[in-house]
C-alpha positions as YAML, in Angstrom:
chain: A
units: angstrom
residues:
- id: 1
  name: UNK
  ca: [0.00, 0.00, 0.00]
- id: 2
  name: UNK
  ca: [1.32, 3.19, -1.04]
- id: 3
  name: UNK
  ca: [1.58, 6.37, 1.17]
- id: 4
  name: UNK
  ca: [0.33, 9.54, 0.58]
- id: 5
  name: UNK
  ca: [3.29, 11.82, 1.89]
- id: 6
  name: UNK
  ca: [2.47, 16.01, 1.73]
- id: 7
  name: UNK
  ca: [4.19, 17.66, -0.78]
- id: 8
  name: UNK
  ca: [5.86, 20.59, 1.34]
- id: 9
  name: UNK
  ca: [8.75, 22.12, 0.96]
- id: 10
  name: UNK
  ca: [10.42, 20.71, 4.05]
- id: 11
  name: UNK
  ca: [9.75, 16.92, 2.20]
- id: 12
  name: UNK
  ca: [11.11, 18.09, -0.94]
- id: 13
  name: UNK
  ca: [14.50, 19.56, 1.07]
- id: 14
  name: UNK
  ca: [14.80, 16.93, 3.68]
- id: 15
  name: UNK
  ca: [14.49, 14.13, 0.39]
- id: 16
  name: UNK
  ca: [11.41, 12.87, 1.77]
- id: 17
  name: UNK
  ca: [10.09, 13.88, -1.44]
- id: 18
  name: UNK
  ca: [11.67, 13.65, -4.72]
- id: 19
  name: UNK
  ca: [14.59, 10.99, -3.65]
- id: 20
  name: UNK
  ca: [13.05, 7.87, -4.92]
- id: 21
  name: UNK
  ca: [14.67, 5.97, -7.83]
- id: 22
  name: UNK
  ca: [11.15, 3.70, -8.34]
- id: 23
  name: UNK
  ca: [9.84, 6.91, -9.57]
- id: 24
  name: UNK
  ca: [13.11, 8.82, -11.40]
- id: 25
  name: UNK
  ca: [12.92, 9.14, -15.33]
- id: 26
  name: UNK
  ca: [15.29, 10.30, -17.25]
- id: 27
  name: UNK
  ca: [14.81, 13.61, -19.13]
- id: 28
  name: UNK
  ca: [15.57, 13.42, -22.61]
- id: 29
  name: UNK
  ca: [16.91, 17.20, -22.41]
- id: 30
  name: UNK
  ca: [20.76, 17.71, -21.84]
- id: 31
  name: UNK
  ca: [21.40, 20.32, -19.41]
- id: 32
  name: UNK
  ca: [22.81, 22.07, -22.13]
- id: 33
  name: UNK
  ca: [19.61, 22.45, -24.32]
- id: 34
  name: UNK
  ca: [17.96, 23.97, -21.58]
- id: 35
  name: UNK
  ca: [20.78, 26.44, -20.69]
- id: 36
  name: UNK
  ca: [21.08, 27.60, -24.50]
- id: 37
  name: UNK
  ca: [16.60, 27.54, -24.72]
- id: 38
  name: UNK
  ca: [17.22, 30.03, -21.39]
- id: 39
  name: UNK
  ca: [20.24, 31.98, -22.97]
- id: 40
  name: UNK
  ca: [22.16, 31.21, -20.14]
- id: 41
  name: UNK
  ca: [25.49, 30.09, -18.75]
- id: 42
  name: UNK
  ca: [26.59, 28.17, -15.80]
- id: 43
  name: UNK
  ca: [29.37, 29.50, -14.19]
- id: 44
  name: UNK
  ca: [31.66, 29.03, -10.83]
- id: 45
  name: UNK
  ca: [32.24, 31.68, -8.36]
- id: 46
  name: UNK
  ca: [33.52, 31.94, -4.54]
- id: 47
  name: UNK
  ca: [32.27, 33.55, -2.18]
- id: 48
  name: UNK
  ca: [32.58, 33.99, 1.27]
- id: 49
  name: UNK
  ca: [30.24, 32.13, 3.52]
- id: 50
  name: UNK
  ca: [29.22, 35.05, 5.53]
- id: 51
  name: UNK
  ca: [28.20, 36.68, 2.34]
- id: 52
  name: UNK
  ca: [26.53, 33.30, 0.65]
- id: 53
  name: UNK
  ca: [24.29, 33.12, 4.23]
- id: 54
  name: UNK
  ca: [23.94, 36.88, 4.19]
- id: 55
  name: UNK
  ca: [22.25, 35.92, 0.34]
- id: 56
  name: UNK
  ca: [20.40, 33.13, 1.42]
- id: 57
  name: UNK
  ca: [18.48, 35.26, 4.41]
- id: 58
  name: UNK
  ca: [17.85, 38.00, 1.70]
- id: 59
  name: UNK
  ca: [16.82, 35.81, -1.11]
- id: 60
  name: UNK
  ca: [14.26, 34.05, 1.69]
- id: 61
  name: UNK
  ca: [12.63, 37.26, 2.58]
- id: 62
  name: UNK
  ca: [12.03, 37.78, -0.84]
- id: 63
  name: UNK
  ca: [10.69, 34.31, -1.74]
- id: 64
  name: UNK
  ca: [13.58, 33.27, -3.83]
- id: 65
  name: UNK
  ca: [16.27, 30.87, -4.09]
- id: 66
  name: UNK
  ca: [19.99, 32.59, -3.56]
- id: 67
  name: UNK
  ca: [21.22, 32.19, -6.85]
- id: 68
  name: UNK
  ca: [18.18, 33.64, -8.42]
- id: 69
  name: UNK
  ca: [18.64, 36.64, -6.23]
- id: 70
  name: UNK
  ca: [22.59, 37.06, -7.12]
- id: 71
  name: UNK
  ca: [21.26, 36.90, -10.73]
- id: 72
  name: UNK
  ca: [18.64, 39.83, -9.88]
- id: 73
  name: UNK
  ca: [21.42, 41.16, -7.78]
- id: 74
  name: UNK
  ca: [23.75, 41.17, -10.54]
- id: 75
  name: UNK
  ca: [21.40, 42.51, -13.60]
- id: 76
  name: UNK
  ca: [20.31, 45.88, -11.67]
- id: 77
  name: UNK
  ca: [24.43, 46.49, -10.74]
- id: 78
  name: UNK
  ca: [25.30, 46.30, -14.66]
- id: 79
  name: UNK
  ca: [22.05, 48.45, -15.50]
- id: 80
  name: UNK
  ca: [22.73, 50.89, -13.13]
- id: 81
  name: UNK
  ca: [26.53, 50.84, -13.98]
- id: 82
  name: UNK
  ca: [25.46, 50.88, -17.67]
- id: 83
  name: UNK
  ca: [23.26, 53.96, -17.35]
- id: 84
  name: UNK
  ca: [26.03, 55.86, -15.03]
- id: 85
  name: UNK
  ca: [28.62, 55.18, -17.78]
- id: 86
  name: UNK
  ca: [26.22, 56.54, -20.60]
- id: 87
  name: UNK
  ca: [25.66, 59.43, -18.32]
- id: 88
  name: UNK
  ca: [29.28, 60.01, -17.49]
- id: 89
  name: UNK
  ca: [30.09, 59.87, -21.24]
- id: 90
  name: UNK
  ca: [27.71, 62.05, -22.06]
- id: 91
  name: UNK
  ca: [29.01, 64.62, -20.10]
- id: 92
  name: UNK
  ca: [32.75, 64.15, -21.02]
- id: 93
  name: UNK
  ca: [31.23, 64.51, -24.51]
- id: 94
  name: UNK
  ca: [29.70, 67.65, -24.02]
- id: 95
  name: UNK
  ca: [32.76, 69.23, -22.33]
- id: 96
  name: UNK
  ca: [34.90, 68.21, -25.00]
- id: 97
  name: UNK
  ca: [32.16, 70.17, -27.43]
- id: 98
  name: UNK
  ca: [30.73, 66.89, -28.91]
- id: 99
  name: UNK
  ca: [27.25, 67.22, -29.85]
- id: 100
  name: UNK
  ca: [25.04, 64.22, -27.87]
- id: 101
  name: UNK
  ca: [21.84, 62.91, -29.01]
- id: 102
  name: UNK
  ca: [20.64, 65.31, -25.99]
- id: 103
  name: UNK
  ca: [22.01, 68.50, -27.51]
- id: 104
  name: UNK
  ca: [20.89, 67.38, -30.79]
- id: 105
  name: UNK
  ca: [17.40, 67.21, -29.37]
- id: 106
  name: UNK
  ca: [17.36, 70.76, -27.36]
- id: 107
  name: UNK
  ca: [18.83, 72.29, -30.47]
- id: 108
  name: UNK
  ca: [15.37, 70.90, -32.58]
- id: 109
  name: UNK
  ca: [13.48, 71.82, -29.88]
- id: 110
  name: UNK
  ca: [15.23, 75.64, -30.03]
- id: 111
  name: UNK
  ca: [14.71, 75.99, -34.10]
...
């Protein structure tokens, strides 16, 4: 007779859940078909563990796993670096008496 075990996240953790070979099947994807179908890459990074726990307490509060939130974590740093570069060019541009898509836009605007 089979048992009907919850399916919580502290059975799927603990192995309760999710550990049995009787019902494992094999996926016919490679991990690397679902990494290119994603467009991404797995790569290896250390850390140190205060920071990795620091991460996991942040990424619990909000409701994801760690590595999900160092990938969120990670995207808004180069987007805000991105933008502050653009900006900071920009400006170098216009003190050197380059015309930006800025100036090109107040001069319309003047005509």
């Amino acid at each position: 007779m089979s048992r009907n075990i919850p399916s919580t996240d502290a059975n799927w953790e603990d192995g309760t859940l999710g550990a049995s070979l009787e019902h494992a099947e094999i996926s016919p994807n490679r991990p690397e078909d679902i990494d290119d179908a994603l467009a991404m890459q797995s790569i290896s990074i250390r850390l140190s563990r205060s920071l990795i726990d620091d991460l996991k307490i942040l990424a619990e509060i909000n409701g994801l796993g760690y590595q999900p939130l160092i990938r969120r974590v990670l995207t808004r740093f180069v987007a805000g670096e991105t933008k502050q570069l653009l900006k900071d060019n920009a400006s170098l541009l216009r003190k050197q008496g380059i015309k930006t898509s800025d100036h090109t836009q107040g001069d319309k605007k003047r005509a």
